[in-house]
PAZA-398465 format. One line per 2 residues: their letters; for each residue x, y, z of N, C-alpha, C, O, CB. Coordinates in Angstrom, 2 decimals. Glycine has a CB too. Example, Ala and Ser with C-alpha at 12.3 -4.5 7.8 and 13.67 -1.06 7.14 Angstrom:
BEGIN
AS	13.19:-5.69:7.80:12.30:-4.50:7.80:13.20:-3.30:7.80:14.24:-3.32:8.46:11.31:-4.47:9.05 ~ 12.85:-2.25:7.08:13.67:-1.06:7.14:12.90:0.03:7.87:13.41:1.14:8.04:14.08:-0.60:5.72
! end
This chain:
BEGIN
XX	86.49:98.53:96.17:87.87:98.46:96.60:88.69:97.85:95.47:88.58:96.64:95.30:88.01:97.63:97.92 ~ 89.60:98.65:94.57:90.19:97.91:93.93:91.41:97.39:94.36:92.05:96.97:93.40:90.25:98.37:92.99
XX	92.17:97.20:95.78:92.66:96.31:95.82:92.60:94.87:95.76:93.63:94.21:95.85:92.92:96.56:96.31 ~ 91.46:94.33:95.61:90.85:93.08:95.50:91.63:92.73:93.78:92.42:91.88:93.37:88.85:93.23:95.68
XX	91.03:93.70:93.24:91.70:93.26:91.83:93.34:93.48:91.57:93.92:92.70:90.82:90.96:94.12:90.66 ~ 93.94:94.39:92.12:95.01:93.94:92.02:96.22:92.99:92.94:97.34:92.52:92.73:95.26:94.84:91.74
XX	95.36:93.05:93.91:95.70:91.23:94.85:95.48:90.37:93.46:96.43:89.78:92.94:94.07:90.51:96.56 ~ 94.17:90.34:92.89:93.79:88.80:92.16:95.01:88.70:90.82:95.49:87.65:90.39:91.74:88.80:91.36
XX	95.38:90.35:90.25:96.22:90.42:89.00:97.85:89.66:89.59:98.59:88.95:88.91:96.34:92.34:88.42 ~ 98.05:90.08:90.99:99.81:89.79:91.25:99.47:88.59:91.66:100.58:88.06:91.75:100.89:90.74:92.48
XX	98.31:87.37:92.13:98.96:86.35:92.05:98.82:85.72:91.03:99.55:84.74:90.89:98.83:85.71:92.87 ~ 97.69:86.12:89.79:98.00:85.25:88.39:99.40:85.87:87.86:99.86:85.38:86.84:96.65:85.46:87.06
XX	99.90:86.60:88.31:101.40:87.15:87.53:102.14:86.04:88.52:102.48:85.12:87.78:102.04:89.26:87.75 ~ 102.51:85.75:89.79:102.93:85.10:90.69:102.67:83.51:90.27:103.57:82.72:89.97:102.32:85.62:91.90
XX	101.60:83.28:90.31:101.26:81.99:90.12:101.85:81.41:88.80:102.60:80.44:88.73:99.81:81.90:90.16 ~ 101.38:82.19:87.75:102.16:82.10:86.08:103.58:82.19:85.83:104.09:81.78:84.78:101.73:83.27:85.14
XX	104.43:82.89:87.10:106.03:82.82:86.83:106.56:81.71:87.54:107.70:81.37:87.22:106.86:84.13:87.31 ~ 105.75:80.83:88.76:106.72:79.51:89.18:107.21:78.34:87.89:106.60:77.94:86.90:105.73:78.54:90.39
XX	107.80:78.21:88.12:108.88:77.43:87.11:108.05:76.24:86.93:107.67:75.98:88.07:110.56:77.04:87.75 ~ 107.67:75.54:86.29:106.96:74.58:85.86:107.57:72.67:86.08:107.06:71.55:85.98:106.83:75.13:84.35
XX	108.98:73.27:86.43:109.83:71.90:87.30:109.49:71.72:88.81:109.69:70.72:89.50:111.61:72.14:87.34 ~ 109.07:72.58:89.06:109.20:72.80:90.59:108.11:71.68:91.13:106.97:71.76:90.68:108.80:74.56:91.10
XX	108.42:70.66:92.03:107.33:69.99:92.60:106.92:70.68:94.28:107.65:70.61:95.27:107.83:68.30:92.61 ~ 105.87:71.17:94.21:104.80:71.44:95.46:105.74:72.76:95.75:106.34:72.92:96.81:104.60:70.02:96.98
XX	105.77:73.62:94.71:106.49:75.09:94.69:105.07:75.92:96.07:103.86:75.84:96.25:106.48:76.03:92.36 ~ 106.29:76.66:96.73:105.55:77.52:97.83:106.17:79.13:97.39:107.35:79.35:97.08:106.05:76.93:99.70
XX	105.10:80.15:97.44:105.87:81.17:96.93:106.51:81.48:98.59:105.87:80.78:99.38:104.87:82.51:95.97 ~ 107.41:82.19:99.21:107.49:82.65:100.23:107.26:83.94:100.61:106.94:84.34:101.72:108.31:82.37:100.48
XX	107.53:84.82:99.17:107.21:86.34:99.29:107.26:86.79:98.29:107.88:86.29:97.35:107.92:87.16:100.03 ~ 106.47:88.08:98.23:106.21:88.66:96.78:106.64:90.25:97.22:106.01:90.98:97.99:104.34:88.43:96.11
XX	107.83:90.56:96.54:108.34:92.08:96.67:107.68:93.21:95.68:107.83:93.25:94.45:109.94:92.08:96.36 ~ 106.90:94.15:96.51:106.56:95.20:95.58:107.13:96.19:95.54:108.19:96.15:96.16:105.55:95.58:95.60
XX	106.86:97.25:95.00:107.11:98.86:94.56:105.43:99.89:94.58:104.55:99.99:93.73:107.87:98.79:92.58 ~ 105.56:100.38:95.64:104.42:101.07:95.19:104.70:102.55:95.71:105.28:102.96:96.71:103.04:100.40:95.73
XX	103.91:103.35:94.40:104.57:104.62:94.33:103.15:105.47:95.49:102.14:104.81:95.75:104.82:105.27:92.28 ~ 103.28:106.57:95.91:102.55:107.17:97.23:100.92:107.44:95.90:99.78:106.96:95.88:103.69:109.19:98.25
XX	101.45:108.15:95.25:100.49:108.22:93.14:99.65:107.47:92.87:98.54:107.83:92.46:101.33:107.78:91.62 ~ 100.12:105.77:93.11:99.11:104.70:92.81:98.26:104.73:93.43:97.41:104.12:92.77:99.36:103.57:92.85
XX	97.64:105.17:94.71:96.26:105.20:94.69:96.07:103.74:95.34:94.89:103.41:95.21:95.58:105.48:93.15 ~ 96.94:102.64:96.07:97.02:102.22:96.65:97.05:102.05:98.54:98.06:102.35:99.18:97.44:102.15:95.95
XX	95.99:101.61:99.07:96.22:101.53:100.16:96.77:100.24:100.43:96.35:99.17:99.97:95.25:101.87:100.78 ~ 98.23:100.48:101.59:99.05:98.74:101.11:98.51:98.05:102.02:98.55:96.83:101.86:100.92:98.41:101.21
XX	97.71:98.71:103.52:97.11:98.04:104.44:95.76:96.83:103.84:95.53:95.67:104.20:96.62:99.24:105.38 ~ 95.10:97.68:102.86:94.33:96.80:102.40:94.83:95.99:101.26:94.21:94.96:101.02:93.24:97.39:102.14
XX	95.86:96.28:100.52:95.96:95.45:99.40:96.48:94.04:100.14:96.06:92.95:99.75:97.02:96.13:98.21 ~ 97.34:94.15:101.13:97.57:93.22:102.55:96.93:92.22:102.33:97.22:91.13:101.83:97.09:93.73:103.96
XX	95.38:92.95:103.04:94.09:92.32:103.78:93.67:91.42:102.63:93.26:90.28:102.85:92.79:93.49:104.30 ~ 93.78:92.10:101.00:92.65:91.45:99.82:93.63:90.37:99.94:93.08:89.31:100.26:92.28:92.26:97.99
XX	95.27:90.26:99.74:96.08:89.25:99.05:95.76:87.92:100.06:95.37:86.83:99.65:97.84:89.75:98.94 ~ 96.03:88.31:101.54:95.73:87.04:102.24:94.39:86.40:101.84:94.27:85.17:101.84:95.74:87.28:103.73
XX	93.33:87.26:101.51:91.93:86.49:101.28:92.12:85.70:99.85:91.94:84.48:99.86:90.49:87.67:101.21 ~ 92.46:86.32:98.66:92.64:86.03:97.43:93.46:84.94:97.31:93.22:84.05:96.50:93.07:87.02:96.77
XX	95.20:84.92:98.69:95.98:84.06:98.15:95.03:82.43:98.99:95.50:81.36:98.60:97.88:84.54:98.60 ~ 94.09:82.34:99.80:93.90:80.54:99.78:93.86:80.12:99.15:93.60:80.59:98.04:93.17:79.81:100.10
XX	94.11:78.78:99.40:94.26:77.47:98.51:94.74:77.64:97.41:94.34:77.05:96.41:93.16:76.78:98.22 ~ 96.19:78.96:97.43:96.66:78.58:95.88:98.29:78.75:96.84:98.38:79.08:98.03:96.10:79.99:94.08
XX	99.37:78.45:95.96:100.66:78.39:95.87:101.12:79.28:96.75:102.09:79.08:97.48:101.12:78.56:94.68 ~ 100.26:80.56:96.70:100.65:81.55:97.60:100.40:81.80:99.19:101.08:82.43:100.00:100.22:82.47:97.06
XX	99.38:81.19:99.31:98.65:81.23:100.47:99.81:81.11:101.56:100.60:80.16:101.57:97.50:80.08:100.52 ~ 99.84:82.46:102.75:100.35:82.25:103.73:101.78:82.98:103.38:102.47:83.44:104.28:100.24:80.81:104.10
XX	102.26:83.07:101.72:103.00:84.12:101.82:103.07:85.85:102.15:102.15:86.65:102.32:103.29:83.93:100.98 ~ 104.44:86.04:102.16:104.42:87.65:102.66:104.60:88.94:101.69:105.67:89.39:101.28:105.61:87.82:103.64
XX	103.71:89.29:101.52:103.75:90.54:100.58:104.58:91.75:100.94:104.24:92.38:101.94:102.40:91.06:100.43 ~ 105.70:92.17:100.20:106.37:92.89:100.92:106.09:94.25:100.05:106.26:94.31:98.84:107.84:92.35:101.14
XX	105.59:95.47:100.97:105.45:96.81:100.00:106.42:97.53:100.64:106.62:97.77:101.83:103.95:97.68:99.91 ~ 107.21:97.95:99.17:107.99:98.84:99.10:107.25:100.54:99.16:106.63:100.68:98.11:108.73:98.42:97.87
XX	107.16:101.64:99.91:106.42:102.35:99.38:107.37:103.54:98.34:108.35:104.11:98.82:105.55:102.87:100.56 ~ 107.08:103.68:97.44:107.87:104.83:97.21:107.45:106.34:96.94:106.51:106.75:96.25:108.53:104.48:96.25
XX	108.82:107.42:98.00:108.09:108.94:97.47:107.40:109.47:96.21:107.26:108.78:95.21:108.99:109.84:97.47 ~ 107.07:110.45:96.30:106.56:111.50:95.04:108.09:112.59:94.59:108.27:113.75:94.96:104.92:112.77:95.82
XX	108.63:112.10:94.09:109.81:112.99:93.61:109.35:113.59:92.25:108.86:113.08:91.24:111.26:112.10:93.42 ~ 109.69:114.89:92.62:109.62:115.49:90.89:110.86:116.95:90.25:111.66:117.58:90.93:107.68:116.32:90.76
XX	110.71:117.02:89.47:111.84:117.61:88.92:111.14:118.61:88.08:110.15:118.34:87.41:112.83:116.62:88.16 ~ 112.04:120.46:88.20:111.53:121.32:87.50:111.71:121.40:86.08:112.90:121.51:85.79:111.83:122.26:87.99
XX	111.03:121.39:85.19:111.31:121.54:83.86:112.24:122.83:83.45:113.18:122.76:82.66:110.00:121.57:83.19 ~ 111.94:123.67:83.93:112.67:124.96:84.35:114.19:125.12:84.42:114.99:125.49:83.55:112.25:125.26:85.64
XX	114.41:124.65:85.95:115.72:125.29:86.69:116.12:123.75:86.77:117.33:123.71:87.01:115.56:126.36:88.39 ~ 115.54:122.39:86.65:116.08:121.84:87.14:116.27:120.97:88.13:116.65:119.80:88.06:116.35:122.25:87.10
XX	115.90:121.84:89.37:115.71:121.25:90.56:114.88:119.76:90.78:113.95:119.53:90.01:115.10:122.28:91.25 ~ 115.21:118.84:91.76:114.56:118.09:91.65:114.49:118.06:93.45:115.31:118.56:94.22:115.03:117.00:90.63
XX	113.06:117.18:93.85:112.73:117.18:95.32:111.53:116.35:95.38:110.68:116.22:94.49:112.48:118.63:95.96 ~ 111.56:115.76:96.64:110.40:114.47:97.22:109.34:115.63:97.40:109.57:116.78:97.75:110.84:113.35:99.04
XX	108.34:115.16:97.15:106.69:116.23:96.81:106.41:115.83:98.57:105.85:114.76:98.33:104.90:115.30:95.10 ~ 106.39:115.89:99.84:105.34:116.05:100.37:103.92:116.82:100.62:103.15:116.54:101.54:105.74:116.02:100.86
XX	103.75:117.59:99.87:102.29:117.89:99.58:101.37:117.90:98.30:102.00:118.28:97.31:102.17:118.99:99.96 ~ 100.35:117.66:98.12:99.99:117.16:96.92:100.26:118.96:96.36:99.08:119.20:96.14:98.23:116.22:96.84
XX	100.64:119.65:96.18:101.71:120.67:95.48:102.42:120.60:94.87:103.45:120.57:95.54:102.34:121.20:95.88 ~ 102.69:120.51:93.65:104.13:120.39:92.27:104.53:121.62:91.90:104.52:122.02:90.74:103.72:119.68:90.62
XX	104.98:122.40:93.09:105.75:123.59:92.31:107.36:124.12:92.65:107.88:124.55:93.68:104.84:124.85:92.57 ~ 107.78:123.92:91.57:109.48:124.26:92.29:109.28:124.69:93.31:108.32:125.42:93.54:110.53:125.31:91.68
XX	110.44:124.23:94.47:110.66:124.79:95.64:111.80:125.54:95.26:111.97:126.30:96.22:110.80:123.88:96.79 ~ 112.53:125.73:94.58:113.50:126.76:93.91:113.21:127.93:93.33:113.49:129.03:93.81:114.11:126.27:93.00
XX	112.42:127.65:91.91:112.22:128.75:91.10:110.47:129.27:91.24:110.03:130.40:91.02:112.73:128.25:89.51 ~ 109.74:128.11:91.66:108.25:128.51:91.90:107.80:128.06:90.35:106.65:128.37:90.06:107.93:130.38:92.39
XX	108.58:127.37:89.33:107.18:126.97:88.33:106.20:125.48:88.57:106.16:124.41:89.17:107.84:126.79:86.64 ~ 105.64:126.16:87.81:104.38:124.27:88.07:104.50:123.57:87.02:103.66:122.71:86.77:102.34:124.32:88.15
XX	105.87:123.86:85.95:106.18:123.24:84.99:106.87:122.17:85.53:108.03:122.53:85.74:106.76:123.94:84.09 ~ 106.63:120.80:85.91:107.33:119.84:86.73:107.08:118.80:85.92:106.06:118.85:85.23:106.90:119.65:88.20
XX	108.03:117.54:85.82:108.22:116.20:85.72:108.10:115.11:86.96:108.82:115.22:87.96:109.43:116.14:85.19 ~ 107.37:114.33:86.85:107.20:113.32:87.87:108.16:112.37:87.67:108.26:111.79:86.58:105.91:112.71:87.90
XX	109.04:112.10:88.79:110.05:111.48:88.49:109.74:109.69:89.39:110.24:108.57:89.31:111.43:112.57:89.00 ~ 108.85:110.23:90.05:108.85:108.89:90.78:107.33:109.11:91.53:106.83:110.21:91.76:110.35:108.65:91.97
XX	106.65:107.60:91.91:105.56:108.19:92.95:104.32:107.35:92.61:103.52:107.04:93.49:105.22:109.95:92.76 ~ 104.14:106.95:91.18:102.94:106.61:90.28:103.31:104.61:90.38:102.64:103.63:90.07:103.11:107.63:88.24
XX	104.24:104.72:90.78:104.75:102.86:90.37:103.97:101.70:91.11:103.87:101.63:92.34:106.54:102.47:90.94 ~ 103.58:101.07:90.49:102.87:99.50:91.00:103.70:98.19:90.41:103.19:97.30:89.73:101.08:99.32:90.29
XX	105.06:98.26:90.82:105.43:96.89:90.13:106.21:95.44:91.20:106.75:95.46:92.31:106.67:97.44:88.85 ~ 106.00:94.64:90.49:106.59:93.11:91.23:107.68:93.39:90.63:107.90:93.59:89.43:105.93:91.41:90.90
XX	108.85:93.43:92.20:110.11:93.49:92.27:110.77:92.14:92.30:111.69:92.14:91.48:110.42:94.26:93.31 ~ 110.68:91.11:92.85:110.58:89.71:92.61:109.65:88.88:93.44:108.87:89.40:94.23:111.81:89.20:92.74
XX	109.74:87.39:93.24:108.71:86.48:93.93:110.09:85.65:94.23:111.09:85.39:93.57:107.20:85.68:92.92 ~ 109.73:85.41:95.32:110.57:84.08:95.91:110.12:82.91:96.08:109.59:82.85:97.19:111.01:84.18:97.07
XX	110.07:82.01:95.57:109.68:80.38:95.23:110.40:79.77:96.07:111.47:80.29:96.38:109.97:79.73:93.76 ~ 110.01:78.50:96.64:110.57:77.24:97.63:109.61:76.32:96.96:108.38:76.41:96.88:110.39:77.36:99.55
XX	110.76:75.07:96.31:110.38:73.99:96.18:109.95:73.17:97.58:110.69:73.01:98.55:111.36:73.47:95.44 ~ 108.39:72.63:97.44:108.22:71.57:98.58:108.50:70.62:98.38:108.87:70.29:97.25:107.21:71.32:99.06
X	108.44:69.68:99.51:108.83:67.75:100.22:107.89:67.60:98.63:107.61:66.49:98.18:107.71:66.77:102.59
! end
C-alpha cells in the first residue's frame, strides 16, 4: 500500500513547515489536491495518515482531499473536456493526440497550524 508512504512523506513536509516560534504548535488540517491519475485511494491515504500522524504535531488532525477530474485537451482541434473514461480521444474531432491538462496532481494546498496553551 503506498499510501503509508505518502501519509509518512506529507507529515515530514507538515511537520518541517511549522514555524519554529510556535510553542506546542497543533496542525489542525492539512489541504490536499489529488488528481483521479495519482493512483491514490483517499479512503486509505485517510486510514495510513491517522495511524502515521500519533504522537506527532499532527495527530488528530483533518486531512482534507481535494479530488481532482481528468481534463484533457485535443492537440488537434483544440477541444478541451473532463475524461470520464479511462479513453483520451477527442470527443469533437476523434484524435488520441491529447494533452493532459489536469488529473495526475498530489500536492499540499496548505497546513493550518494552532499555537498551543
Amino acid at each position: 500500500m503506498h499510501e503509508m508512504g505518502i501519509a509518512l512523506e506529507i507529515i515530514k513536509i507538515a511537520v518541517d513547515s511549522i514555524p519554529a516560534n510556535l510553542k506546542n504548535p497543533k496542525v489542525e488540517r492539512i489541504n490536499l489536491k489529488v488528481g483521479k491519475l495519482a493512483a491514490v485511494v483517499p479512503d486509505s491515504l485517510k486510514f495510513c495518515f491517522e495511524v502515521a500522524s500519533k504522537d506527532t504535531a499532527l495527530e488528530g488532525s483533518l486531512l482534507h482531499i481535494e479530488e481532482i477530474p481528468v481534463t484533457a485537451r485535443c492537440i488537434n482541434c483544440g477541444n478541451s473536456w473532463t475524461a470520464i473514461k479511462p479513453v483520451f480521444i477527442c470527443e469533437k474531432c476523434d484524435s488520441g493526440q491529447v494533452d493532459l491538462l489536469s488529473g495526475r496532481e498530489l500536492d499540499i494546498v496548505s497546513i493550518e497550524v494552532e499555537e498551543g496553551a
